[in-house]
SELO-113310 format. One record per residue (C-alpha): x, y negated, z negated. Coordinates in steps of 0.5 Angstrom, whole numbers. Layout:
// residues N
- X | Y | Z .
...
//
This chain:
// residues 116
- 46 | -59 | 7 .
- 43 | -53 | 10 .
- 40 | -52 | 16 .
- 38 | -46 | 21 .
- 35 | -48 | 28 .
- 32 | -43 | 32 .
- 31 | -43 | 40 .
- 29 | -38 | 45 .
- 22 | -37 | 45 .
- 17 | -38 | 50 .
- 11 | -35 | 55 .
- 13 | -27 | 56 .
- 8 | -22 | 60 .
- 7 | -16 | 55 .
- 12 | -11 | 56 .
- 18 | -17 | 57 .
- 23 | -18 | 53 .
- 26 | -24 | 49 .
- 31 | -26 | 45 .
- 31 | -30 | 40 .
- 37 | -35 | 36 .
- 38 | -37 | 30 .
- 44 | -42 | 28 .
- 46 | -43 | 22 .
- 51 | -50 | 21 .
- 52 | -52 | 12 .
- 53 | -46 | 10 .
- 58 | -39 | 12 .
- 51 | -34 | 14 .
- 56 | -29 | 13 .
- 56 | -29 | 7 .
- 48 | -27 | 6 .
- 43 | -23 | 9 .
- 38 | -26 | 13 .
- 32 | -24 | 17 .
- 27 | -26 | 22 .
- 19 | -27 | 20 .
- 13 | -28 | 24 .
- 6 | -33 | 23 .
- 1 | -31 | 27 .
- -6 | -36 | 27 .
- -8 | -35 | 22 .
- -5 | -29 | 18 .
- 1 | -30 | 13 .
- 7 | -30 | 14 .
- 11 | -23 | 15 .
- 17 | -21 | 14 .
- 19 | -17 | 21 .
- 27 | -15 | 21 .
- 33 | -16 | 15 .
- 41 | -16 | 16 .
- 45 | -15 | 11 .
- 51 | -19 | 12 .
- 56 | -14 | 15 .
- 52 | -13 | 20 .
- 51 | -6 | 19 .
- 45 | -5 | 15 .
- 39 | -8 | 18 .
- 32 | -6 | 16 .
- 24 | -7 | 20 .
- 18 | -8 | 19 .
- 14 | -1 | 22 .
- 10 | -6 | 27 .
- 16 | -7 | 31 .
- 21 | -1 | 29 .
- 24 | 1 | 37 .
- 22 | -5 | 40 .
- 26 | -10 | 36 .
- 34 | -11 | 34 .
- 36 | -15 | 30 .
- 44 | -17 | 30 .
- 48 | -23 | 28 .
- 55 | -27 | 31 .
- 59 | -28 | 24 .
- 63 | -32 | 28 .
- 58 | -37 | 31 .
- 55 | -37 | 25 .
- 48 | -34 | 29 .
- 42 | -28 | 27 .
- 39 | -26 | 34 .
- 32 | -22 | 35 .
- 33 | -19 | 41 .
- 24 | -17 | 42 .
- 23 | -12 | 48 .
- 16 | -8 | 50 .
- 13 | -15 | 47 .
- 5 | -13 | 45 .
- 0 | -19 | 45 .
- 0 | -17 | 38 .
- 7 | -20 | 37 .
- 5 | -27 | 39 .
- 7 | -31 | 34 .
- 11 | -36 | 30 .
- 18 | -34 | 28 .
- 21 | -36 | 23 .
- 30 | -34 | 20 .
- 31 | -35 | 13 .
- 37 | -34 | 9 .
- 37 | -33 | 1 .
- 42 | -38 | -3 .
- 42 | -37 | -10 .
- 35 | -38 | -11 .
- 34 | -42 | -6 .
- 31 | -40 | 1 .
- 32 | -44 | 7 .
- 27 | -44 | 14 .
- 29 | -46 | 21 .
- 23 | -49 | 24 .
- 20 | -43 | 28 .
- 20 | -42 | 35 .
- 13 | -40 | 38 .
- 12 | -34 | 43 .
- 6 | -32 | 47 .
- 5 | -25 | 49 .
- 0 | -26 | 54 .
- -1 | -24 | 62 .
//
């Protein structure tokens, strides 16, 4: 069974940085892209970065490009998003999927709170 499980979120001052995980166990998440979503209070949810299984493509939503990095570890089977010059704007659940097949698979979302 497929399970992603992220962590990393929490209470930052804007301007701060933070740097989300996302694990993946049941699956070789080498194998697929994966991206990173978030879901602000009542908006839907948006995709906010994609990387592509080498690890060398990657893409950005504008909102967060120069502010944002996304990165993977195919040896622990892990999807980082390393968020700097954090905005109030960026509080928001975020969200790993990856893409099997048709099949999309979510971790439960880790909150984070931009706020001073």
């Amino acid at each position: 069974q497929v399970q992603l499980v992220e962590a990393g979120g929490g209470l930052v001052q804007p301007g701060g940085s933070r740097r989300l995980s996302c694990v993946a166990s049941g699956v070789t998440g080498r194998d697929y892209p994966m991206n990173w979503y978030s879901q602000a209070p009542g908006k839907e949810r948006e995709l906010v970065a994609t990387i592509f299984s080498s690890g060398s493509i990657t893409n950005y939503a504008d909102s967060v490009k120069g502010r944002f990095t996304i990165s993977r570890d195919n040896a622990k089977n892990t999807v980082y998003l390393q968020m700097n010059s954090l905005k109030p704007e960026d509080t928001a659940v975020y969200y790993c999927k990856l893409r099997r097949l048709t099949t999309n698979y979510w971790g439960q979302g880790t909150q984070v709170t931009v706020s001073s």
